[in-house]
N, C-alpha and C positions, 0 to 999 in steps of 0.2 A: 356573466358580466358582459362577455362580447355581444349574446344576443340582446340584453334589453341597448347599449351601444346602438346596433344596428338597428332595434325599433324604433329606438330615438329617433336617427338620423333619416331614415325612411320614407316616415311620413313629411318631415317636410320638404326632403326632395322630390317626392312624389306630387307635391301640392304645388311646387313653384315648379315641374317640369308638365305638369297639366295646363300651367296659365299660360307658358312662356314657349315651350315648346325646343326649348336650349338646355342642352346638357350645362353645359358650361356655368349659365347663372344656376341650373340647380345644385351643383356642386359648393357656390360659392354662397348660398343661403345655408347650406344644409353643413357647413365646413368639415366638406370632405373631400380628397382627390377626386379627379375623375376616374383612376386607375382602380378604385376603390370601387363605386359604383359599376365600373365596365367588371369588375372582378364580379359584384355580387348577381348581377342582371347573368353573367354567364355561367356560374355554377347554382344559380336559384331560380327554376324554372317557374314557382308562384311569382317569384319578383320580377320578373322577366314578363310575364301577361300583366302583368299589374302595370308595368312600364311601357307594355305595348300599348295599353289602354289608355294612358295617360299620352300617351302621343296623338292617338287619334281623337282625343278631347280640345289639344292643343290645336289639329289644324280642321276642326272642326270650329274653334270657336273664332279661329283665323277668319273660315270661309265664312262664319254669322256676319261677323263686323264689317266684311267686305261686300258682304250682301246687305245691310244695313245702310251703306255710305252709298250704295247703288241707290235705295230706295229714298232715302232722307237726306244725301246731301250733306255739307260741311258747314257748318256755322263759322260764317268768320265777320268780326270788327271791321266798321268802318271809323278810321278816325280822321280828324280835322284838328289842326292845330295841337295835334298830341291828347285831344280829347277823345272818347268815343263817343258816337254821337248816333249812331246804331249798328246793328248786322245786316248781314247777307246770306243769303243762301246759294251757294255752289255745289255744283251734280261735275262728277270726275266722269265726263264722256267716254277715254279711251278703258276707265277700269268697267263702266258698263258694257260697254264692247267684248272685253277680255270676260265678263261674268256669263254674256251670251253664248259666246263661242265655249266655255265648257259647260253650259246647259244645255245648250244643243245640239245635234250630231250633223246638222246640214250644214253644207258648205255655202252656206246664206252669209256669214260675218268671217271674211279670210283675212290670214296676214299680209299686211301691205309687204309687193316686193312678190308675191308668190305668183299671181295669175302670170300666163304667157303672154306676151307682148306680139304686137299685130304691128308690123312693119308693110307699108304701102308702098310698092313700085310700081305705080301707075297698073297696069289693066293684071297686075297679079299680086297675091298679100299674103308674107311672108310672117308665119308664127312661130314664134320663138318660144321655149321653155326657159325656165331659171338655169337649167344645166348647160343648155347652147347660150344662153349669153354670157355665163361667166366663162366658159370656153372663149368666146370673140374677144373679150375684156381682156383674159389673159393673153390671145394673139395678140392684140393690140397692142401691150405694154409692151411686150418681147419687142416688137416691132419700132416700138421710139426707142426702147434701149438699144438697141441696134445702128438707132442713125447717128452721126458721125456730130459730137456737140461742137460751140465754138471752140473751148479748148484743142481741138485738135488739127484745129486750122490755124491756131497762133503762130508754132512754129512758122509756119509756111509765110505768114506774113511779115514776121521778125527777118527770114532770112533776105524777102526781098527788100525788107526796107535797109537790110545791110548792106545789099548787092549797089542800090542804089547811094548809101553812103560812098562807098567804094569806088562807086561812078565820078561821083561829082565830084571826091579829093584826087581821082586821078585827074579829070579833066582838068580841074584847078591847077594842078603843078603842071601840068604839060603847059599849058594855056601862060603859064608863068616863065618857064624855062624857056620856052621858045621865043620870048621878047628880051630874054636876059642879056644879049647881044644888042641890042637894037637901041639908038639914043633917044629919049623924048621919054616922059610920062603917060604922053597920052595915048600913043597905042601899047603901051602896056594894061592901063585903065581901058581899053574897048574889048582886047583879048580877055579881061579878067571877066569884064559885063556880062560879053558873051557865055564866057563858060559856066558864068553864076545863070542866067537864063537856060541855057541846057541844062542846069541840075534840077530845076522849077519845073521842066516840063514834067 
């Protein structure tokens, strides 16, 4: 009973892990664990080539279609007014690029970011690998992290603009107390002027 079970199940996880190339959906066509499938692939060395084989169907039929969209391009709708009114034909440049670079072994089609950078200082020129520049990139950051932000100059200005509070209510009562004595308004109002002008400067 268990094996016809397992014939059952078998084939069509074997047929949706050839299309799809995912354990996972073939599990969930075939309604069985995965714990299931990992159990049978490791104690059944026929099912186990049968499922290697069906992997390599899957990114084989991957690498067709990717090579198919290289050669023919996307079909896609133009519409107008919510109507379609014809197609298009678009070619996916960077995946043609990608399709070259594993067809060929030369370093004809590189990844962007790898070649060394040619830095010019006048009568001498300075080549840089990926390794030495992310080495500078990282001194560099270290480098701003290091300097000193505004926050750390707040205090300093808090305190003077205290100092300077400090200033101008001392001069204010001095400038006050010392007319306290004296008859008239109006040099009490010249002393107070004055003292309000030295706290301005």
């Amino acid at each position: 009973m268990r094996v016809r079970v397992a014939i059952s199940w078998r084939a069509r996880w074997l047929c949706v892990y050839a299309m799809s190339g995912s354990k996972a959906m073939a599990c969930r066509q075939a309604h069985v664990s995965e714990k299931t499938a990992d159990y049978h692939i490791k104690n059944d060395p026929d099912f186990a080539a049968v499922a290697d084989a069906a992997k390599e169907h899957a990114i084989d039929l991957l690498h067709t279609r990717a090579f198919q969209r290289c050669l023919e391009g996307d079909i896609e709708p133009i519409y107008w007014q919510g109507i379609v009114v014809g197609h298009v034909r678009k070619f996916d440049t960077r995946l043609q690029i990608e399709m070259l670079k594993g067809r060929t072994r030369r370093a004809t089609f590189k990844t962007l970011g790898q070649a060394p950078v040619n830095v010019s200082t006048g009568d001498k020129i300075l080549v840089m690998d990926e390794a030495t520049r992310a080495k500078l990139i990282e001194k560099r950051r270290q480098a701003l992290m290091a300097m000193p932000g505004p926050d750390e100059r707040a205090p300093e200005s808090s305190h003077s603009g205290t100092n300077n509070v400090q200033r101008c209510t001392t001069g204010g009562s001095v400038g006050e107390s010392s007319n306290v004595g004296q008859d008239g308004g109006a040099a009490k109002g010249v002393d107070s002027y004055a003292a309000a002008n030295r706290c301005g400067r």
